[in-house]
C-alpha positions as CSV (number, residue, x, y, z in Angstrom):
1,X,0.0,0.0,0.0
2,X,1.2,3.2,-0.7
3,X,0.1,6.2,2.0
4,X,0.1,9.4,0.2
5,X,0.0,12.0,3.0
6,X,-1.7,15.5,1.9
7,X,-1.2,18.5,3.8
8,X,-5.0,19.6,3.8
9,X,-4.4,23.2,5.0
10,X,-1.7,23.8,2.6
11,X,-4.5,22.3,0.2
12,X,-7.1,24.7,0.5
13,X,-4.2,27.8,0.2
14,X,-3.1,26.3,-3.3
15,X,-7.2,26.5,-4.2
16,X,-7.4,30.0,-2.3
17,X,-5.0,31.2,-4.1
18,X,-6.2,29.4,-7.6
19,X,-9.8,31.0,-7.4
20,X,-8.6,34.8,-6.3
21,X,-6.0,34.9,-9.2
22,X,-8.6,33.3,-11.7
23,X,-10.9,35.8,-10.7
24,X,-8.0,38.4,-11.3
25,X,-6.1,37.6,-14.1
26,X,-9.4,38.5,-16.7
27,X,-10.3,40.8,-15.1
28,X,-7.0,43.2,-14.6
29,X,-6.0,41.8,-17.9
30,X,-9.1,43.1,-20.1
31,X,-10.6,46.0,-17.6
32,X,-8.0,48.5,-20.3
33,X,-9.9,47.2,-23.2
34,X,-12.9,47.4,-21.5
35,X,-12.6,51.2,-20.8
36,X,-11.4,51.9,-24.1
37,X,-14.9,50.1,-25.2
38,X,-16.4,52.1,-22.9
39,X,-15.2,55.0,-24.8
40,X,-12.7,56.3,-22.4
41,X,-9.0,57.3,-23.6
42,X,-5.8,56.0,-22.5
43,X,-5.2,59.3,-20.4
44,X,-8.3,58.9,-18.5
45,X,-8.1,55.1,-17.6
46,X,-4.1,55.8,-16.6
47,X,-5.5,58.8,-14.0
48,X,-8.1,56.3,-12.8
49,X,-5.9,53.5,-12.4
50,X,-3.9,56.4,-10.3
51,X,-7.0,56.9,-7.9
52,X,-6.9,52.6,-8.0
53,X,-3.5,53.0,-6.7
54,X,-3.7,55.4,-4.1
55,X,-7.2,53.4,-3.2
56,X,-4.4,50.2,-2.5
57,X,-2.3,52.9,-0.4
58,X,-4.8,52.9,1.9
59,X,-6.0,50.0,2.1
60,X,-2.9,47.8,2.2
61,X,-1.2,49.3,5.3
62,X,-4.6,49.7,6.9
63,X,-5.7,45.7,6.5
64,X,-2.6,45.2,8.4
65,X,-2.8,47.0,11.2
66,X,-6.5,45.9,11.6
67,X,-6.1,42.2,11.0
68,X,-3.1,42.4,13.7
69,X,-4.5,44.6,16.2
70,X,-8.4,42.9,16.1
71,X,-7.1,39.5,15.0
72,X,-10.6,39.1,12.3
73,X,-8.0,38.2,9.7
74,X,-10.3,35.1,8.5
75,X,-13.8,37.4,9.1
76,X,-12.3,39.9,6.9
77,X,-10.9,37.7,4.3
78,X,-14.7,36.5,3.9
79,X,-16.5,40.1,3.5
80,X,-13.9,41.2,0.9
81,X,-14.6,38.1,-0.9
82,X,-18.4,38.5,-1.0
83,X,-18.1,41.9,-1.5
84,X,-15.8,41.3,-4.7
85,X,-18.7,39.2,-6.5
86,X,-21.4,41.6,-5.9
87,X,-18.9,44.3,-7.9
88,X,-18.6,41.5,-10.8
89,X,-22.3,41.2,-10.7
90,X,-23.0,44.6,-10.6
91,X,-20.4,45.1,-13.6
92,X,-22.2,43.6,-16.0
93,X,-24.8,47.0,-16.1
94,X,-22.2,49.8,-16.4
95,X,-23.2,51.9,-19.2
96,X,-20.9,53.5,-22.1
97,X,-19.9,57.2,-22.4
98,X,-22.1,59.1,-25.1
99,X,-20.1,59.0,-28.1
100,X,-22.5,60.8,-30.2
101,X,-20.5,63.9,-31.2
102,X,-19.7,66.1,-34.4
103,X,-17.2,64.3,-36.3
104,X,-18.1,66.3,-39.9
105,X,-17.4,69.2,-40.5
106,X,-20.0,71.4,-43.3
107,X,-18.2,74.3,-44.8
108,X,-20.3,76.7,-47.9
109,X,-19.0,79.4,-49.9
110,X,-17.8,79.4,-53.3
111,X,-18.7,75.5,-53.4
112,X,-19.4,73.3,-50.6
113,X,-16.9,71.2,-48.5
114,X,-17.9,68.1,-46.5
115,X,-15.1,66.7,-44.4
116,X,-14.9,63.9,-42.3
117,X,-12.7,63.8,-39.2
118,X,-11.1,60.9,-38.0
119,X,-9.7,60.4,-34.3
120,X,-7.5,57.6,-34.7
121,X,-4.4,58.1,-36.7
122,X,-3.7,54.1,-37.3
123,X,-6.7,53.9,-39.3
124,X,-5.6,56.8,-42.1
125,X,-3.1,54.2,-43.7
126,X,-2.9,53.1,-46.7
127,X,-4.2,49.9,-46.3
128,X,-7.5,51.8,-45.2
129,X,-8.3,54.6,-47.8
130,X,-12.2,54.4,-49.2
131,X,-13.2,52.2,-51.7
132,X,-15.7,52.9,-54.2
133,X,-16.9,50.4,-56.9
134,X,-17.0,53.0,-59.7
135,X,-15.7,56.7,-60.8
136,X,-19.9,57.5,-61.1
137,X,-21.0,56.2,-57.7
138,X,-23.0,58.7,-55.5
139,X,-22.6,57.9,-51.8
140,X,-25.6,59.7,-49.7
141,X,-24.9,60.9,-45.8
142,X,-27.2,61.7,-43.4
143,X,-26.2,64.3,-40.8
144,X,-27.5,65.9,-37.9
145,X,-26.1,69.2,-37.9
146,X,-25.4,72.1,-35.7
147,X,-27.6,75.2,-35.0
148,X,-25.5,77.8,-37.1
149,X,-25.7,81.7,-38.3
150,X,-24.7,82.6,-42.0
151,X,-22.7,85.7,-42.0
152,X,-22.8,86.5,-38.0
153,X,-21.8,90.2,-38.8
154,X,-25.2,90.7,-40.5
155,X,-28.7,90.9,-40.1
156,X,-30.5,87.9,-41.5
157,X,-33.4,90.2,-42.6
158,X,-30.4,92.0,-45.1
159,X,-29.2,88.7,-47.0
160,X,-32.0,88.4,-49.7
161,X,-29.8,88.0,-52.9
162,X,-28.1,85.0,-51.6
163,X,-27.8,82.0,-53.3
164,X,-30.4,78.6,-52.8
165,X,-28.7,77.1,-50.0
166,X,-28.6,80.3,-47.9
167,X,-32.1,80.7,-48.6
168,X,-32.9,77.6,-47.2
169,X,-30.6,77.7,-44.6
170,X,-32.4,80.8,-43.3
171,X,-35.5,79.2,-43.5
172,X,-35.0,76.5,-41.5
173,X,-34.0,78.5,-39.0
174,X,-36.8,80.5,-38.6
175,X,-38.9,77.5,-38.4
176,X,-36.9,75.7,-35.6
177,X,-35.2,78.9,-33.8
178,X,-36.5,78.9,-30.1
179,X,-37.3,75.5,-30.4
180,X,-34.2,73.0,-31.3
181,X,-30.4,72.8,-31.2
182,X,-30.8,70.7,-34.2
183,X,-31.8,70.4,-38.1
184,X,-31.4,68.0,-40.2
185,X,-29.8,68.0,-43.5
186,X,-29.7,65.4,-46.4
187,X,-26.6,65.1,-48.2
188,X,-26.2,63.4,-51.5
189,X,-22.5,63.5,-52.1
190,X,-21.0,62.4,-55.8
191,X,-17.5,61.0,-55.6
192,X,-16.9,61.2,-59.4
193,X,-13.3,60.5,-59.5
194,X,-12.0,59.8,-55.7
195,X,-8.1,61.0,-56.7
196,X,-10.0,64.3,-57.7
197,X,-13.0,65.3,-56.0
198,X,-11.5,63.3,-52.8
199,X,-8.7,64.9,-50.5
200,X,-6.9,63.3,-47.6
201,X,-5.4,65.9,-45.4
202,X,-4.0,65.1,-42.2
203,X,-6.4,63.1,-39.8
204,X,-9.5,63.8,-42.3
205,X,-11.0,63.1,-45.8
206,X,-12.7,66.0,-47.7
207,X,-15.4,65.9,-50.3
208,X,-17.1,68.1,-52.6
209,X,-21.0,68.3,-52.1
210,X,-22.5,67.7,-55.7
211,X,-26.1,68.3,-53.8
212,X,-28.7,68.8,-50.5
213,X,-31.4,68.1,-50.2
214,X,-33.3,70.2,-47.3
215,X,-36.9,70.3,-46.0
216,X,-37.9,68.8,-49.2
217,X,-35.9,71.0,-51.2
218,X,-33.1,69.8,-53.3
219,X,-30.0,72.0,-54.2
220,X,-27.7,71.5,-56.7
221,X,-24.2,72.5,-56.7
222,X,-25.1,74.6,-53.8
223,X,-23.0,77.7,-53.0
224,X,-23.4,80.6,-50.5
225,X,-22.9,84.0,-51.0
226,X,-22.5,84.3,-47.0
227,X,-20.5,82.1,-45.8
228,X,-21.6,79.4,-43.7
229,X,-19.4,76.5,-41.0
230,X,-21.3,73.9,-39.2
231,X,-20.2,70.8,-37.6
232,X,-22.7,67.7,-38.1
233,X,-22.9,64.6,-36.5
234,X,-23.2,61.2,-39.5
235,X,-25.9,59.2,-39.3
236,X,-25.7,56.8,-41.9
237,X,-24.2,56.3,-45.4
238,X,-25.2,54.4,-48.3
239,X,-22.9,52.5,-50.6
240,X,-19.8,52.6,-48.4
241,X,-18.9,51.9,-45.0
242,X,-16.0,53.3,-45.0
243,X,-17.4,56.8,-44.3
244,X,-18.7,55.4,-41.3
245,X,-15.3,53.8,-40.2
246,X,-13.5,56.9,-40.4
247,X,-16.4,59.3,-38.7
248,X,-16.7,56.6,-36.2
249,X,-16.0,58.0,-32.9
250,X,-14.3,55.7,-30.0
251,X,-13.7,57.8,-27.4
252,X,-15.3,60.5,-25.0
253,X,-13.7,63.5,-26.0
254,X,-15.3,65.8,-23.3
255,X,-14.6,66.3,-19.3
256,X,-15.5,62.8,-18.2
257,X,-16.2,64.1,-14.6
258,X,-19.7,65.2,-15.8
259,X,-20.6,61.8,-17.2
260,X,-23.2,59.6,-14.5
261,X,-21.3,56.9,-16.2
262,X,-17.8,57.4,-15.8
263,X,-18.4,57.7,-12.3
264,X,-21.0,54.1,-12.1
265,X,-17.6,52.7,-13.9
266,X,-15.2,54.7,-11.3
267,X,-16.8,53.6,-8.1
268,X,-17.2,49.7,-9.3
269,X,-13.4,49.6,-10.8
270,X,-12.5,50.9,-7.1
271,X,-14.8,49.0,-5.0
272,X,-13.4,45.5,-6.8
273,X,-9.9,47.1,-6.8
274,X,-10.1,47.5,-2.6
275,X,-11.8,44.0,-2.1
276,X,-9.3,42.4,-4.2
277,X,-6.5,44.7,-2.4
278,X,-7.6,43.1,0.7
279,X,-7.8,39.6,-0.3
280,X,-4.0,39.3,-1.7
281,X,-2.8,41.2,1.5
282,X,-4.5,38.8,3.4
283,X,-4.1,35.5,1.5
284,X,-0.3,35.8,1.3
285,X,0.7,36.3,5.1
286,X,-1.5,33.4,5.7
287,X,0.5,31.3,3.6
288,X,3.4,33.1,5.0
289,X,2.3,31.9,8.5
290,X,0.8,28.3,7.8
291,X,4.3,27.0,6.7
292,X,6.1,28.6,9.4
293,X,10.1,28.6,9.2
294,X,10.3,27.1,5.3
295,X,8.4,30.5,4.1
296,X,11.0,31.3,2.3
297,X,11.3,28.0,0.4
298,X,8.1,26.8,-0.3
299,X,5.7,30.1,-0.4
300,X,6.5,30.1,-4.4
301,X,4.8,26.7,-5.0
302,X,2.1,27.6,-3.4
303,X,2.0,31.0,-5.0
304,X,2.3,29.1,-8.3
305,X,-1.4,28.0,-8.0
306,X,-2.3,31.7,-8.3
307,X,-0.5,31.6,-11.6
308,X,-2.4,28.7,-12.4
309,X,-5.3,30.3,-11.9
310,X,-4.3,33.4,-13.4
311,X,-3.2,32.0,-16.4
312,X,-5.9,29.1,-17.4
313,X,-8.4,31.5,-16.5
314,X,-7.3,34.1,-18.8
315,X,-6.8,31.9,-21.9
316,X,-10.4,30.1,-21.3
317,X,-12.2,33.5,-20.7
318,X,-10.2,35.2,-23.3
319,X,-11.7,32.4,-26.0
320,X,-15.1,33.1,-24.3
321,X,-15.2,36.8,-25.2
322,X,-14.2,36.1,-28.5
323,X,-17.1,33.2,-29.3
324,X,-19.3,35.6,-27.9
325,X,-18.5,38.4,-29.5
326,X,-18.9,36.9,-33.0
327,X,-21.2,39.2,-35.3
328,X,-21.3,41.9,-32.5
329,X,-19.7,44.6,-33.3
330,X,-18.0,45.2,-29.9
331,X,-16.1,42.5,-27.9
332,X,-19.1,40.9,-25.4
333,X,-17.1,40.7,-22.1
334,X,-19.7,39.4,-19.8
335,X,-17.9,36.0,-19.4
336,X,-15.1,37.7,-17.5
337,X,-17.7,38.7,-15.0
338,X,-19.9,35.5,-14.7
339,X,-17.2,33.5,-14.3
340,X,-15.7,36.0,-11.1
341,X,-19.3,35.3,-9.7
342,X,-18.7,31.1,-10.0
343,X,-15.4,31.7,-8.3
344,X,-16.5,34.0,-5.7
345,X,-18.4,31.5,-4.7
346,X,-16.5,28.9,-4.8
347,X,-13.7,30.0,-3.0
348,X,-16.0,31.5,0.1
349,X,-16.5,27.7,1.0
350,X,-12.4,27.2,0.4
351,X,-11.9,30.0,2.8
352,X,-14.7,29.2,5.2
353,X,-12.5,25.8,5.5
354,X,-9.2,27.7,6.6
355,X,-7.5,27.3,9.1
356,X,-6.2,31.2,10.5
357,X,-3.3,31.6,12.8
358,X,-4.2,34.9,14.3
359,X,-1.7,37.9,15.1
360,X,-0.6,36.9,19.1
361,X,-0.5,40.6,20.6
362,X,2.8,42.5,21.5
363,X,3.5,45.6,23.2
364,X,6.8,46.4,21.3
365,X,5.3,46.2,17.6
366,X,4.8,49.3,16.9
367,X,8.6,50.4,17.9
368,X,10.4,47.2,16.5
369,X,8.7,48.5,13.2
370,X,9.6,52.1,13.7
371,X,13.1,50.7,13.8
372,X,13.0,48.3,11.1
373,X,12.1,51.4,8.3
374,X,14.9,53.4,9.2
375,X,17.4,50.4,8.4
376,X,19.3,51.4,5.3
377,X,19.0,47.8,3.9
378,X,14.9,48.5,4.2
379,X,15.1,51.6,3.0
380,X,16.9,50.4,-0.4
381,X,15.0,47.4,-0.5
382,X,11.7,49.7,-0.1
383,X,13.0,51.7,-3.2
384,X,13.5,48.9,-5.3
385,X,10.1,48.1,-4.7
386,X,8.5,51.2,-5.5
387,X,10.3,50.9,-9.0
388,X,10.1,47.1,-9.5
389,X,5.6,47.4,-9.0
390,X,5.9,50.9,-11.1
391,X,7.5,48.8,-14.3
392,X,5.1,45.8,-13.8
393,X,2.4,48.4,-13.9
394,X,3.3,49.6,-16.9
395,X,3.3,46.3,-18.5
396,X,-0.1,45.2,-16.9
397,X,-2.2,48.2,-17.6
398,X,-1.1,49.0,-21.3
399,X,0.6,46.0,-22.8
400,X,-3.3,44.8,-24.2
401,X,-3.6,48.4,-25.2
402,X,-0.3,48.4,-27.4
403,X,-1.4,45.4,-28.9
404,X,-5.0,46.3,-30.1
405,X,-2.6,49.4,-31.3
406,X,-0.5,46.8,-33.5
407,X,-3.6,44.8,-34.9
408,X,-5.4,48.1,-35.7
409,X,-2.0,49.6,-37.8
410,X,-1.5,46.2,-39.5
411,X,-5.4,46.4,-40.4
412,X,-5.7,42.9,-39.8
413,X,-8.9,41.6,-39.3
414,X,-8.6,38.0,-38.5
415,X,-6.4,38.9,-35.8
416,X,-9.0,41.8,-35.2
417,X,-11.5,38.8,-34.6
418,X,-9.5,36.4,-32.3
419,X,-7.4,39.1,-30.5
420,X,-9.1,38.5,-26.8
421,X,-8.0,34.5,-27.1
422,X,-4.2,36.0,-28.9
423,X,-4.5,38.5,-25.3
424,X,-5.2,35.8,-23.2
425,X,-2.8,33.2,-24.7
426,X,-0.1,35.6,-23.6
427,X,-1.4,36.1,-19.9
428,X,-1.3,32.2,-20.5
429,X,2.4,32.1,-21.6
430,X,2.8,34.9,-18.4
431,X,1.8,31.8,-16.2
432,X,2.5,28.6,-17.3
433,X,5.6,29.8,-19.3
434,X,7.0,32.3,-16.9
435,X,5.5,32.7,-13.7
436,X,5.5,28.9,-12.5
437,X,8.5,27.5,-13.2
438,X,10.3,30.5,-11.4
439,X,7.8,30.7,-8.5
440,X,8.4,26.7,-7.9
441,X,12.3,26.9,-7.8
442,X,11.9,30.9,-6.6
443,X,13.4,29.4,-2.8
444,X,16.4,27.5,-4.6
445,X,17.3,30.8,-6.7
446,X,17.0,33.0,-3.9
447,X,19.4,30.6,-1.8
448,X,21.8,30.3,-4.8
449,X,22.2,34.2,-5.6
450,X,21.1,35.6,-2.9
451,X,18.4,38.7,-2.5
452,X,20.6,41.2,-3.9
453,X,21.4,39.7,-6.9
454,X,17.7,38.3,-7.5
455,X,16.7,42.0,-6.9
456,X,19.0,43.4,-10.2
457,X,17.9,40.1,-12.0
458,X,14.5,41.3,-11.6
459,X,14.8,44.5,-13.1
460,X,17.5,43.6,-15.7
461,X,15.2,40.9,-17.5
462,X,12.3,43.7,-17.0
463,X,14.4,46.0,-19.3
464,X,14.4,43.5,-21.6
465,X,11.0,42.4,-21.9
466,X,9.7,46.0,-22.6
467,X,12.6,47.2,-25.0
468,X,11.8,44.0,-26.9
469,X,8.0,45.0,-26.9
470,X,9.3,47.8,-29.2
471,X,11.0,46.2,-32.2
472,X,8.0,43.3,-33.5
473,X,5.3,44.3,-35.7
474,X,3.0,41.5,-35.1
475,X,1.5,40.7,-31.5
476,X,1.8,37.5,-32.3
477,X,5.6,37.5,-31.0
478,X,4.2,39.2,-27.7
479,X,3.5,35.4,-26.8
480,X,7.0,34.6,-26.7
481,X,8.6,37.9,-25.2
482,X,6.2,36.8,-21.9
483,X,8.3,33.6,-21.0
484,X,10.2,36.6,-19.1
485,X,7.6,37.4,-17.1
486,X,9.1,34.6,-14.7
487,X,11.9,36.0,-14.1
488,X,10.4,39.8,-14.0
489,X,7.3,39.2,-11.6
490,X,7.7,36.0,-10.1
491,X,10.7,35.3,-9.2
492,X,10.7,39.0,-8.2
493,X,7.4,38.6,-6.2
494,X,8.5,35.7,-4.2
495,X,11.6,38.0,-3.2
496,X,9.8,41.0,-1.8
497,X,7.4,38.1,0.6
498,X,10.3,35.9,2.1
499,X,12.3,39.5,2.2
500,X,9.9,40.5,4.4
501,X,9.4,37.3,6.5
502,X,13.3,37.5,7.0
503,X,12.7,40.7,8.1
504,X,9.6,41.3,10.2
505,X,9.8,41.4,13.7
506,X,7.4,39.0,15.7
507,X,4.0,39.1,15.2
508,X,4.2,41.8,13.1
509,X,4.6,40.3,9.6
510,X,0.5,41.2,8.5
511,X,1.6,45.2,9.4
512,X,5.2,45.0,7.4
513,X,3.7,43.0,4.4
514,X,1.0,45.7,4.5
515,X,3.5,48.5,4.7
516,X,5.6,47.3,2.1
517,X,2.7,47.1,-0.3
518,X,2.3,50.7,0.5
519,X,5.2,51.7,-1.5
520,X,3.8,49.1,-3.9
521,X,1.0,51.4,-4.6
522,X,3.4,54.4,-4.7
523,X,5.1,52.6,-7.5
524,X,1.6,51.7,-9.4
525,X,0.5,54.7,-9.0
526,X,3.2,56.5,-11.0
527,X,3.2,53.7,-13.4
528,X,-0.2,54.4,-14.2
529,X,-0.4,58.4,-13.9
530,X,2.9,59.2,-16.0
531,X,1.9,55.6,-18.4
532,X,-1.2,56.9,-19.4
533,X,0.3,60.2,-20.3
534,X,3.1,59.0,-22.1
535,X,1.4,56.6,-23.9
536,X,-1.4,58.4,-24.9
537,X,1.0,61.2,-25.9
538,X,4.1,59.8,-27.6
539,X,2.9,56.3,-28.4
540,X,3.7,52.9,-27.2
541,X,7.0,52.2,-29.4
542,X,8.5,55.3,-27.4
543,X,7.2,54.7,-23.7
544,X,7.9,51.2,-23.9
545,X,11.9,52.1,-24.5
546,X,12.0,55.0,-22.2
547,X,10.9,52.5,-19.6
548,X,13.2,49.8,-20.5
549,X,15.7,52.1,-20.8
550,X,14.7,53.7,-16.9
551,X,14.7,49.4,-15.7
552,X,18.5,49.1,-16.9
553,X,19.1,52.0,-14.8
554,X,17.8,50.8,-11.6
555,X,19.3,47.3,-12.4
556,X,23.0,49.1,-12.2
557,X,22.0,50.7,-9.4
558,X,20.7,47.5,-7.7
559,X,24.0,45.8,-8.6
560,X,25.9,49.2,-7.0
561,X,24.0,48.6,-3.5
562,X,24.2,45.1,-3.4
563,X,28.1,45.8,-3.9
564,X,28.4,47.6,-1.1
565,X,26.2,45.5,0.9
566,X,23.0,47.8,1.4
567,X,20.8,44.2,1.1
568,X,20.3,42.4,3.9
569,X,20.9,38.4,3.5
570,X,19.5,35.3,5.4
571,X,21.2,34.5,8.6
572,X,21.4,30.9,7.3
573,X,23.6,32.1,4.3
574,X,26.2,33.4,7.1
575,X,25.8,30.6,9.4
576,X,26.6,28.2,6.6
577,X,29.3,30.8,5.2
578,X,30.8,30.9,9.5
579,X,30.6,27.3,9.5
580,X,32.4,26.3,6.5
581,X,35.3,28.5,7.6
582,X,35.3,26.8,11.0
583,X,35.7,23.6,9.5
584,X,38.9,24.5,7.2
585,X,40.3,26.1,10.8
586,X,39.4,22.9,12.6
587,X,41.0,20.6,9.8
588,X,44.1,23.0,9.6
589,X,44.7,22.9,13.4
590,X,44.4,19.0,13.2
591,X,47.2,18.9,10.4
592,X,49.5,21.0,12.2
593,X,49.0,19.2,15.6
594,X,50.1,15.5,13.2
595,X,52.7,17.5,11.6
């Protein structure tokens, strides 16, 4: 007979930390695409992922001195959990911004101009100009156009020998005037010969208007004798889409503070950003405390269930999206959040089945921590931090960002299609790829090279990662750069929790896990505030390499302080170091007592 003995409590941690990180890993992964569907811009989801960060600030730090000064670590852990489903349920309602706006522009003088704007860049390439089937076809817009004055230096009583379209302009407007912002014009628009009648200029395509039609009235080869601008709003076109493509608007471009739904989306993103805040800052010093003196050495396979999680969840849900989002024409993310609300569950019994060791009190805590901070091997280790979360940021908020970037400026559809299962094959390779392998020999590496050097590793194979980013052209390859994510999270992750262990004073370690995830959020928190800006600024080719470049520089620094001993190592390393040299003496002294 062969007696398999399992470890029940470690058990229930490896499913623990399997259902938090599957609920996590879709849902950090896609909530930037999900904003951008939402019809926010890059800027405004890189600020909010700010207020996320400085919503962790608090409550990090503040879950530790709670759980360790109350002892409801296991109480807590519950709420936070049941509180984190709700959010997903209550997800599934958020509304978009309004992204009805004037994207045309209507210009009359001498002959009149229609001109369609276009926000996005990518898509004026040349592998995206406007068809037409033939140098006759007649494409006709619909617009909703703006209230406008002809001539604004004149009375409108005093233009009577203008042309038709001014007439009828002005007659409009008297019927509608003190009653609606809005008219509505007919366009019939006659693209005889597109290289001719059809400009590209910049970010916008302009047309000659062959004819309008208006209350009935049509207008050939309308001019105005007053001159006349208007901005108008496309409602549909006949014969080509493409009009529609290019006038399509994606994002919100006024003060989002004023939108009812920016804010429905604000306070859910931060709601599910504290819960699940509170259940990692719980979850790992519970691991941390369940195996007891070989923390150090076996916390990364049990972390490597989160990856697990994180990863299997995000290539299954990732698929999802995409069968359900076939014929829509936006990506149907619902799965992400019905699947959170199966795991919730789920893992509320797992946890209901834990067994807590709760903070024993101590008088001292607060001064042998007051102590420990102004160490200089805790103040460089709390820097390294700050920088090591700030470039792991950058990759997890705007990586799935840059790559819907590269699929739009290739123009390629079929990856168009499938890109939520290509986005979630690469949190995939992230996991099973990266993140395990390093996470299940993290406590051999970190014996081997020791803290210091694992801390410059970490940020040297981050440099890499990101510069790399920067010279493919199809995201395709982004599947492969990932295998470094083992070295550049994981192994970097498991560093920072048996760091602190080694450190952490008795009965404290809830209190210096939650401080040092304080300047974690410091570190996200300027990854996602000067991200956001630099990406939606200067582009993803050029943030990615000022970031790598920034990574190499902290990696010599690292290297620098470890060189002069500014990192702290495990006594055992010394002990082991002491007792080696003992043994030479010993053996020495025996030779020269025979000699």
């Amino acid at each position: 007979m062969v007696h398999i003995k399992v470890n029940i409590q470690l058990l229930l941690l490896k499913i623990c930390f399997f259902f938090v990180f599957a609920c996590l890993g879709p849902t950090v992964g896609f909530l930037p695409t999900i904003a951008k569907q939402l019809g926010y811009s890059l800027t405004t989801f890189g600020v909010t992922m700010t207020f996320m960060s400085l919503v962790s600030m608090i409550c990090v730090p503040l879950t530790g001195v709670i759980v360790d000064k109350f002892r409801i670590k296991k109480i807590l852990l519950l709420v936070v959990i049941l509180g984190s489903g709700v959010v997903s349920l209550l997800f599934l309602f958020v509304p978009k911004a309004p992204l009805d706006v004037d994207t045309t522009e209507l210009k009359c003088d001498a002959e009149t101009i229609f001109t369609v704007f276009n926000e996005n860049n990518l898509k004026m390439t040349s592998n995206n100009t406007i068809n037409y089937n033939s140098s006759n076809e007649i494409i006709t817009c619909k617009l909703k156009c703006r209230y406008a004055e002809l001539c604004s230096d004149y009375e409108i009583v005093n233009l009577n020998n203008q042309s038709d379209l001014s007439d009828s302009w002005i007659s409009t407007i008297n019927d509608i005037k003190n009653q609606n912002k809005y008219n509505q014009i007919d366009l019939t628009l006659k693209l005889k010969n597109m290289e001719k009648n059809m400009k590209q200029i910049a970010n916008s395509y302009v047309f000659q208007v062959l004819s309008i039609q208006m209350n009935d009235t049509q207008i050939l080869s309308p001019t105005c004798q007053c001159y006349l601008k208007t901005f108008c709003h496309v409602m549909n076109c006949s014969n080509n889409n493409n009009i529609m493509d290019i006038a399509a608007v994606t994002t919100y471009r006024g003060n989002v503070l004023n939108l009812y739904q920016f804010w429905i989306f604000f306070i859910l993103v931060a709601t599910n950003w504290a819960c699940q805040t509170v259940i990692v800052s719980l979850i790992n010093p519970i691991c941390l405390d369940t195996l007891g003196e070989k923390s150090s050495e076996d916390f990364g396979k049990q972390k490597c269930w989160a990856s697990i999680g994180w990863g299997s969840f995000s290539i299954f849900i990732g698929w999802l999206v995409d069968i359900f989002s076939i014929n829509k024409k936006d990506k149907d993310y619902s799965p992400v959040f019905y699947s959170n609300i199966i795991m919730t569950i789920l893992n509320f019994g797992v946890v209901y089945k834990i067994k807590v060791v709760e903070t024993n009190k101590s008088k001292g805590r607060w001064k042998n921590m007051y102590g420990l901070f102004t160490e200089y091997y805790m103040i460089s280790f709390c820097i390294w931090s700050i920088f090591n979360t700030l470039f792991h940021t950058i990759v997890t908020h705007f990586l799935f960002w840059y790559m819907e970037d590269l699929v739009s400026a290739n123009n390629d559809h079929n990856k168009q299609a499938w890109l939520k299962t290509l986005q979630g094959l690469a949190q995939g390779i992230q996991c099973f790829g990266g993140e395990i392998p390093f996470f299940f020999w993290s406590g051999w590496i970190i014996k081997k090279f020791g803290y210091g050097n694992c801390m410059a590793i970490v940020l040297g194979a981050m440099a890499i990662r990101m510069y790399l980013y920067t010279v493919i052209w199809n995201p395709i390859w982004i599947i492969a750069i990932e295998l470094l994510n083992g070295v550049s999270y994981a192994l970097g992750f498991a560093v920072k929790m048996s760091y602190a262990k080694m450190l952490a004073p008795p009965d404290t370690l809830n209190t210096i896990i939650g401080f040092i995830g304080l300047f974690d959020c410091i570190g996200e928190s300027i990854g996602s505030l000067l991200g956001g800006y630099l990406f939606d600024t200067y582009g993803g080719v050029w943030s990615f390499r000022f970031f790598a470049y920034t990574s190499i520089v902290m990696c010599f620094i690292s290297i620098v302080t470890n060189y002069f001993g500014l990192v702290k190592e495990p006594i055992t390393v010394k002990i082991n170091a002491e007792s080696t040299n003992m043994d030479m003496k010993i053996t020495n002294n025996d030779i020269d007592k025979k000699i």
